[in-house]
C-alpha positions in Angstrom: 0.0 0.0 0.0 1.3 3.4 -0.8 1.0 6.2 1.1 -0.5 9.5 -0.2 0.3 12.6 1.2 -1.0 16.0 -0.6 0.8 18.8 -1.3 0.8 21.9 1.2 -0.6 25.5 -0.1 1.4 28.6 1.0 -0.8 29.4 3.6 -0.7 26.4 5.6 3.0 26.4 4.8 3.4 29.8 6.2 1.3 29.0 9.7 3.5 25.7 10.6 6.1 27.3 10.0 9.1 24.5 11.0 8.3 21.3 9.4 10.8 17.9 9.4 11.1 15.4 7.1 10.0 11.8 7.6 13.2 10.5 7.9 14.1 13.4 11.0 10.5 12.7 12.6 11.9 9.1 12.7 15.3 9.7 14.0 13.7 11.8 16.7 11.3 9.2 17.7 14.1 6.4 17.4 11.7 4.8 15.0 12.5 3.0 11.5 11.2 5.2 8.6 9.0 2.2 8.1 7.1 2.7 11.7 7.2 6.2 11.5 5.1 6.0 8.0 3.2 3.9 9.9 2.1 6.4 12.2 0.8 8.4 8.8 -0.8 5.8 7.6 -2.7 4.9 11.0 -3.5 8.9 11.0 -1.2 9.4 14.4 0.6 11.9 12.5 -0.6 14.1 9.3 2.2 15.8 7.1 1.9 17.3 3.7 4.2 17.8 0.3 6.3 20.9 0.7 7.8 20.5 -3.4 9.2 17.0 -4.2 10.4 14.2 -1.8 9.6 13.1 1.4 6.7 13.8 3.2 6.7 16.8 5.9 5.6 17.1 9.6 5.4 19.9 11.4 7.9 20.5 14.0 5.4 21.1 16.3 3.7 17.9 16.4 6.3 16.7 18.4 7.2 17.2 22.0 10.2 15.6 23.7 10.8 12.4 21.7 7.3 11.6 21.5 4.0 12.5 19.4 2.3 15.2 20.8 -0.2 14.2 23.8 -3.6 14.8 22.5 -2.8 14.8 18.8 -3.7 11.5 17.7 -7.3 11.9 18.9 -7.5 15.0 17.6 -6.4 14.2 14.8 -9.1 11.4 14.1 -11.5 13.9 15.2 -11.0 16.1 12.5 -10.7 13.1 10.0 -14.3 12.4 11.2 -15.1 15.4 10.3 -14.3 15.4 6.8 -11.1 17.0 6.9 -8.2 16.4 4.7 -4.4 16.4 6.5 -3.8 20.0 4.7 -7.2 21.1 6.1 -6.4 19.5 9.5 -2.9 20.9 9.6 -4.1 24.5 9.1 -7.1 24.2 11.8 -4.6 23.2 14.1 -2.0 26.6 13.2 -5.2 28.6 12.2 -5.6 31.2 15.4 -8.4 31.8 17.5 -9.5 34.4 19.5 -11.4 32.2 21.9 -8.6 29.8 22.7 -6.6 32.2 22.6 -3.9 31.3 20.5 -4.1 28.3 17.5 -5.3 25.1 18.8 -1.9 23.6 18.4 -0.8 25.9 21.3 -4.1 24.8 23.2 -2.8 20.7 23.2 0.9 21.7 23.8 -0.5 23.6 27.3 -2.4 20.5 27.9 -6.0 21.4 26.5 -6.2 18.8 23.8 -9.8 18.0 26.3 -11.0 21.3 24.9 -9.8 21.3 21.4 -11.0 17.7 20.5 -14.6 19.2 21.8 -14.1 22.1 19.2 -13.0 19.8 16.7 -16.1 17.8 17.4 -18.4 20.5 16.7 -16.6 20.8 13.2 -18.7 17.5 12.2 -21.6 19.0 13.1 
């Protein structure tokens, strides 16, 4: 099975900001490439095409040699909700007000409770 990852737009590039290749995401979760496509392919992760090659992650999805806590579900969340990785990716570095801050920032402080709930909503 391949694995199909679409291509970023400038504005969603611009947001993330940092972004690491596959093969880094791996090396920083001491994982094979193999597992850490893996973890794209069983939506734990979402990255995008920035040009040709690899796929990319945003730095940010990360946190101390780990996924971030609260990402995964989020994650599936959104994917409930009809959204594509580019789509998720920018929700999640899109800000708002009434976080404050993006909801990235909300599940690195350890609201991931609060953004899955406004992910939910998305669906509805």
């Amino acid at each position: 099975m391949t694995l199909t990852v679409a291509q970023i737009d400038r504005e969603t590039d611009r947001l993330v900001g940092e972004w690491l290749s596959l093969s880094e995401v791996a090396r920083r979760l001491e994982l094979t490439i193999g597992r850490a496509k893996q973890l794209l392919k069983d939506k734990k992760l979402v990255g995008a095409r920035r040009g040709s090659g690899e796929p990319q992650i945003p730095a940010r999805f990360l946190d101390q040699g780990d996924v971030l806590k609260g990402l995964p579900g989020t994650l599936t969340v959104l994917a409930d909700a009809g959204y594509d990785e580019v789509e998720s990716i920018r929700w999640l570095f899109t800000p708002d007000d009434s976080l404050p801050g993006a909801p990235i920032d909300a599940i690195s402080a350890g609201r991931h409770t609060e953004v899955k709930r406004r992910a939910q909503a998305l669906g509805f």
